[in-house]
N, C-alpha and C positions, 0 to 999 in steps of 0.2 A: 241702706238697709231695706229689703221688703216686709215691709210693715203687712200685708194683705197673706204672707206665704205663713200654712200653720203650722210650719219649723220653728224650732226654738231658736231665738236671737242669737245664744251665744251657739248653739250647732253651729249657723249659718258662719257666722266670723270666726268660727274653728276649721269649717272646711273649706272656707274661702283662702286664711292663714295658711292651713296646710296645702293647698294648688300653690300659694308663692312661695311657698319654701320648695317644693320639689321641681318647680321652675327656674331654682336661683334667685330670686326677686332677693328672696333674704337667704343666703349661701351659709354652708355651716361654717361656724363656728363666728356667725356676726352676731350681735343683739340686734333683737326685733326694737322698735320704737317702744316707748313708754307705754304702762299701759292706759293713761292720761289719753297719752297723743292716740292712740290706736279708740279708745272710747269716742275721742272727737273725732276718729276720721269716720267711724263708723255707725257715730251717733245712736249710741247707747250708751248704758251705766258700765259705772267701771266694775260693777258686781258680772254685770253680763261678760264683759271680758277676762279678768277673774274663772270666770267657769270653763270661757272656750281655752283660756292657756290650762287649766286644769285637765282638761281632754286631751291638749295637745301631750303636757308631760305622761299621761298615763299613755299615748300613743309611742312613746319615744322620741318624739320629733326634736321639744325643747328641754333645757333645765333651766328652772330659777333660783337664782341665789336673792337673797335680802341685801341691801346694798348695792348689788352689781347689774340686775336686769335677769333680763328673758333671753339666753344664748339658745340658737337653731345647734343639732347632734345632725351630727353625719348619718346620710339615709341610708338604709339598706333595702334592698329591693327582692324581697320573698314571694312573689308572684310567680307563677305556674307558666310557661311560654305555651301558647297555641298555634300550632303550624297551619296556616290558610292557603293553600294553591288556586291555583287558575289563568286564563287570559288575563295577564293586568292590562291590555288596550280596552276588553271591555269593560275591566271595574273600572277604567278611567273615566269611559263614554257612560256608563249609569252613574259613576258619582259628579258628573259635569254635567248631567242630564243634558244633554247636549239638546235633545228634542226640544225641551222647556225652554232653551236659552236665558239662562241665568245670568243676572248683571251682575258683575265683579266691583268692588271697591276696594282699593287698596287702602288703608287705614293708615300705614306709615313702613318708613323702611328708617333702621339705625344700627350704629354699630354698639354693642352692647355684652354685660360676662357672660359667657358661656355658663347656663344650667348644668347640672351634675348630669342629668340622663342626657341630653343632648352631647356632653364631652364625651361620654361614657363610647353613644353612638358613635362621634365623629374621631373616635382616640385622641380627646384633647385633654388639654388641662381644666380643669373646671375654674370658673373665673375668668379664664382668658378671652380676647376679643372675640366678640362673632357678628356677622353680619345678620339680622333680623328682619324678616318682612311680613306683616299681618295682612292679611284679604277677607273680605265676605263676601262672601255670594249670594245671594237673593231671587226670589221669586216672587214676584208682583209688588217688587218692595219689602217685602218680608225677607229679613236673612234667616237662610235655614241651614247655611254652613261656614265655619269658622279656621283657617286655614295660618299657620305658622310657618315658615318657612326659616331654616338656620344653613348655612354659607359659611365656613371661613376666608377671612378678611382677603381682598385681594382674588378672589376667584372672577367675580363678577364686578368689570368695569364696565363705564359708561352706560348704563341702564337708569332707567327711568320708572317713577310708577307706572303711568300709560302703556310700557312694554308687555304687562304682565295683565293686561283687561282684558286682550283680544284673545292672545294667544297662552297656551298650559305653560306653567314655570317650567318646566323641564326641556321645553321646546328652546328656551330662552336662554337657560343657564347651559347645555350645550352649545349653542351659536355664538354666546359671547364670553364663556370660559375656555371654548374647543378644548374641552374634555365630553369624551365619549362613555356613555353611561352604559354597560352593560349587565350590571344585577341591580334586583331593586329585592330589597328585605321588606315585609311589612306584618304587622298585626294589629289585630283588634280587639279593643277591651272595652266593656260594658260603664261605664261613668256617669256622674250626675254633673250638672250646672255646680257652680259655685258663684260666685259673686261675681266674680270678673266676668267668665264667660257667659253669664247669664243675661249680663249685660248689654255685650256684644250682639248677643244672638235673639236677644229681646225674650226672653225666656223667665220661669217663676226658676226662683235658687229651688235646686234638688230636681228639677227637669232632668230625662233619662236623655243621656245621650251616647253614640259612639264613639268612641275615641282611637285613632288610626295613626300608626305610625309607618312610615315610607324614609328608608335609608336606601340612597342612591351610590352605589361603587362604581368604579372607575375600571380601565382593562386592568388593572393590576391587583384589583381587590380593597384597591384600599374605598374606605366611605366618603364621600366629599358632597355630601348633602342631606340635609333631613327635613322633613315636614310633620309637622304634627296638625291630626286637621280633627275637628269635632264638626259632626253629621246632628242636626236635629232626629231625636227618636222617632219625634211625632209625622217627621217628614221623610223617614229612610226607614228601608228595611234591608238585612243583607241577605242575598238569597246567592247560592252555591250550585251547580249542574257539574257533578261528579260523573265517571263511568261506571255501571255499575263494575267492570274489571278490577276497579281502581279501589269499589268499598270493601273494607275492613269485615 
């Protein structure tokens, strides 16, 4: 818990809860841990936790019964889509700052249930297997970008952490899936830190960040990859060179 951040304790372990539930961490229709256990993991009162599941149920996320626990409600996703065009070789070359040369660390790669929005993207099941790999990238040591990477199982064999330091995932999952990627879907949406990722990125919880989604298709349309990547605020800006022909 950040003890120094002047968000309220139980916001933080509400909005932290609600990034794991909309990630799958806790899928619907599972019980969350006790609210005991959740107090100690998060080390606060169990009144604090108490308030953030109080926030959670007036959001519709969970319902609590007496007796039975805290059960996650299937999400619904009422968000507005924004269409972004452009070069994506150059949003690659600026979001890789390729000038800067930024160090990659790969954090871990596992197989692990498929997220609702991730199944959603790749037409899967939710809960079913998916191949996972975390990265950060950093500048002078400082990570200032947090990178998810989802695969189903079996796409990508023989691969290594070290494959994905040098060279763009994409370059990598082409050469050793030999599938040819010819659309790439992407949007961005305006998000804050939560606990997890604030973590990651060494950030205070409620830090402004962007949040970027890249679904990669195949010649036949279908999705066979996704990334979800968060951009430090304080460290990115996204800027757009339209024609004027082209403005509204």
């Amino acid at each position: 818990m950040d003890r120094e951040n002047t968000v309220a304790y139980y916001y933080q372990v509400a909005e932290t809860l609600k990034a794991r539930i909309e990630s799958q961490q806790y899928p619907p229709g599972e019980l969350l841990p006790s609210d005991r256990d959740l107090a100690r993991a998060f080390g606060v009162s169990n009144i604090t936790i108490r308030r953030a599941m109080s926030l959670l149920v007036s959001q519709g996320l969970v319902v609590r019964r007496r007796g039975v626990g805290t059960r996650v409600l299937p999400l619904e996703d009422s968000r507005i889509p924004l269409k972004i065009t452009g070069n994506f070789k150059d949003w690659v070359d600026s979001a890789l700052s390729r000038s800067q040369k930024l160090a990659v660390t790969v954090l871990g790669t596992e197989t692990t249930a498929c997220p609702q929005r991730v199944a959603k993207q790749l037409q899967r099941t939710p809960g079913s297997d998916i191949w996972r790999m975390q990265r950060v990238r950093s500048l002078k040591s400082e990570p200032i970008s947090y990178y998810i990477n989802y695969v189903p199982p079996g796409l990508l064999r023989d691969v290594a952490p070290m494959d994905f330091v040098k060279r763009r995932f994409i370059e990598v999952f082409q050469q050793k899936s030999g599938i040819a990627i010819v659309r790439i879907e992407q949007q961005v949406e305006a998000t804050c830190a939560d606990m997890d990722v604030a973590g990651v990125l060494e950030v205070d919880f409620g830090a402004p960040l962007f949040f970027i989604t890249n679904i990669y298709s195949d010649s036949r349309g279908a999705p066979v990859e996704v990334t979800h990547m968060y951009f430090r605020g304080d460290r990115y800006i996204y800027k757009n060179i339209t024609s004027i022909d082209d403005a509204s």
